[in-house]
N, C-alpha and C positions, 0 to 999 in steps of 0.2 A: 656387648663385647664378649665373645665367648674362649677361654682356653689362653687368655694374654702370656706372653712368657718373657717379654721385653721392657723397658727400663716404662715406667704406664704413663712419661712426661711424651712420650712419641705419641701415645693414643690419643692424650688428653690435644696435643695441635695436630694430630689429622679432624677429631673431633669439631675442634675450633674452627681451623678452617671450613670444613663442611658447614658449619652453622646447627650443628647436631649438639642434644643434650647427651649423654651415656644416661640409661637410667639404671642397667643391668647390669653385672659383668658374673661370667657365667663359666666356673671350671665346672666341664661333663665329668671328674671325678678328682680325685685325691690323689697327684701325680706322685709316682716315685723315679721319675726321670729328670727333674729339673724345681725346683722351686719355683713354685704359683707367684707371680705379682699380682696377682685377681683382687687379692683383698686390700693392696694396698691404691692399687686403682682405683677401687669402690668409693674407699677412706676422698679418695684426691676431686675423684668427681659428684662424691654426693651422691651415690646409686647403692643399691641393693647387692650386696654379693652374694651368690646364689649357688648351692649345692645340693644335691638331693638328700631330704629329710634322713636319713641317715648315717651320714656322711659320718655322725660321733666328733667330729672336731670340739674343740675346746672353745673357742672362741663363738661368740653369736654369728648366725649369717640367716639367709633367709634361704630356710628349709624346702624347697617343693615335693609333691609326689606326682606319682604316675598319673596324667591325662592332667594334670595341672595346666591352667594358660596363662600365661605373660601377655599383655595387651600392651602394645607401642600407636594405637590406633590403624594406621591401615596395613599394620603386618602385627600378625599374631603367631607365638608362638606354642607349641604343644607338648608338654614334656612327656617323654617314655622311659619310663626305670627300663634301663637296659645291663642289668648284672653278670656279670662273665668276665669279663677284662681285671675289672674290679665291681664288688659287690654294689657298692653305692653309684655307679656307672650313670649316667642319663644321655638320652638322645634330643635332639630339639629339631624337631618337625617345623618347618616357617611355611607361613601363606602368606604373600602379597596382595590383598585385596584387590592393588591398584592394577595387577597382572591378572588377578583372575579369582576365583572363587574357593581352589581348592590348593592344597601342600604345591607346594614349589621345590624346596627342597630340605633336606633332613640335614642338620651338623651331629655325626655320627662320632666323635671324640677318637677314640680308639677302640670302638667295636667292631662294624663293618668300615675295614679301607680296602685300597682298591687292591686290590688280588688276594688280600687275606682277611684275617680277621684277627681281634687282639689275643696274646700273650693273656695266659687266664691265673698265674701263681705268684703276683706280684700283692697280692694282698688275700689271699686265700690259698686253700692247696691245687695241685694244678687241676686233679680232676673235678674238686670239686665247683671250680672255677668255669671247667668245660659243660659239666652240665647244665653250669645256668647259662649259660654264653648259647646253648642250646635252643634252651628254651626261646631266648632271646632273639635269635635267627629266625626261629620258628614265625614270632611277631615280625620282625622284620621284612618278613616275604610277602606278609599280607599288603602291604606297602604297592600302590601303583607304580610300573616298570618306569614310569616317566620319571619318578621323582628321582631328584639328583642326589647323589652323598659329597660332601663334603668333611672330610675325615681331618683329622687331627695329627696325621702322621704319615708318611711317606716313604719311599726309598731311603735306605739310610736309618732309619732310624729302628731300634733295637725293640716296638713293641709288636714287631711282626716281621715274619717268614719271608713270606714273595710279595713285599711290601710293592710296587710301582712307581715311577717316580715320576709317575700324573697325578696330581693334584685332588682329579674328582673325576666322579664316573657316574653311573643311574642305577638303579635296584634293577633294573632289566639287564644290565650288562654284567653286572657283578652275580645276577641268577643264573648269566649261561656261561661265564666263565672264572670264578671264583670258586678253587677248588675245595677250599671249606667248606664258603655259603650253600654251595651245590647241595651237600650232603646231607639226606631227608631222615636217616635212622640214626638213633643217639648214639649208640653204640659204637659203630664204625665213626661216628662225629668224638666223641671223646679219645678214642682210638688214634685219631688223627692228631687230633690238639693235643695229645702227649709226645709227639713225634718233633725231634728236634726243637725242642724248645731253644732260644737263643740264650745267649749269655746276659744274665741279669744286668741292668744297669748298677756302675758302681753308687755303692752308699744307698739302693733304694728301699731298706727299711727307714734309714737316717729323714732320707728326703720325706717320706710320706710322711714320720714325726712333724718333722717341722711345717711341713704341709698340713698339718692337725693341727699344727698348735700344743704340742707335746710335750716339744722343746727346742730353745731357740737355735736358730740360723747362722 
């Protein structure tokens, strides 16, 4: 379960029904837009909740790092510290064995969505946010055009620019038309990512405290 933001009794009976265990439940970062139920879901189903080794929260969770793997048996997943959006950011690379050998598709949180990429001053300053968001692009391109993104945020929502309000898209498609991702020189790439920043979400140093663990809800 990756990025849950709903009441985690909905999860746990679509879970049920499927006849599926949760064994993960997976915030790609420290939201300052909404309060996490991730950890209370974890709590309800008996699983692992999972942030990148960094994260700094208060509370235990289970830490990952970069190229890290999560094994569910025939889908395995690949973690990628992806920092820019937010510092402790991660991307989750899946392969389905049972479909083939290699990545299927990436749940990209909110770094690369489909027309933009994330808001970088929500938990750092903004440029210094754009550089690592950079750097992070830079990985991100090595990535096969096939593989899918499935983002974390859409039209509508405040952590990006010319957000889309399609759901998901492929690293080939967002390579030839994603006017961020496009951009090969840092320079002109931080340049850009200072430009119209959107209006912060309200309360989101509040939110990300209590998304720590800082202070209560």
């Amino acid at each position: 379960m990756c990025d849950p933001i709903d009441d985690p009794s909905s999860y746990l009976q679509v879970a049920e029904r499927n006849v599926t265990k949760i064994r993960y439940v997976i915030d790609t970062h420290v939201h300052a837009d909404h309060v996490s139920t991730g950890r209370k879901l974890a709590e309800l189903a008996g699983a692992n909740y999972v942030l990148h080794a960094s994260a700094g929260a208060r509370y235990r969770f289970f830490g990952v790092n970069d190229s890290d793997v999560l094994d569910l048996g025939n889908v395995q997943i690949q973690v990628f510290h992806t920092p820019g959006h937010t510092p402790e950011h991660l991307c989750l690379l899946v392969t389905d064995k049972t479909r083939g050998p290699e990545p299927w598709f990436l749940l990209s949180g909110h770094t690369l969505m489909v027309g933009d990429l994330g808001r970088t001053e929500l938990a750092s300053s903004a440029e210094q946010g754009a550089r690592a968001l950079f750097e992070t692009t830079r990985r991100l391109k090595t990535l096969p055009d096939h593989i899918e993104i499935l983002p974390g945020a859409f039209s509508g929502s405040v952590c990006g620019r010319s957000l889309s309000g399609k759901p998901m898209s492929t690293i080939g498609f967002e390579r030839r038309f994603n006017k961020a991702f496009r951009i090969d020189d840092r320079d002109e790439f931080v340049r850009y990512m200072l430009q119209d920043i959107p209006t912060p979400p309200p309360n989101a140093a509040a939110i990300r405290a209590i998304n720590l663990g800082l202070r209560e809800s």
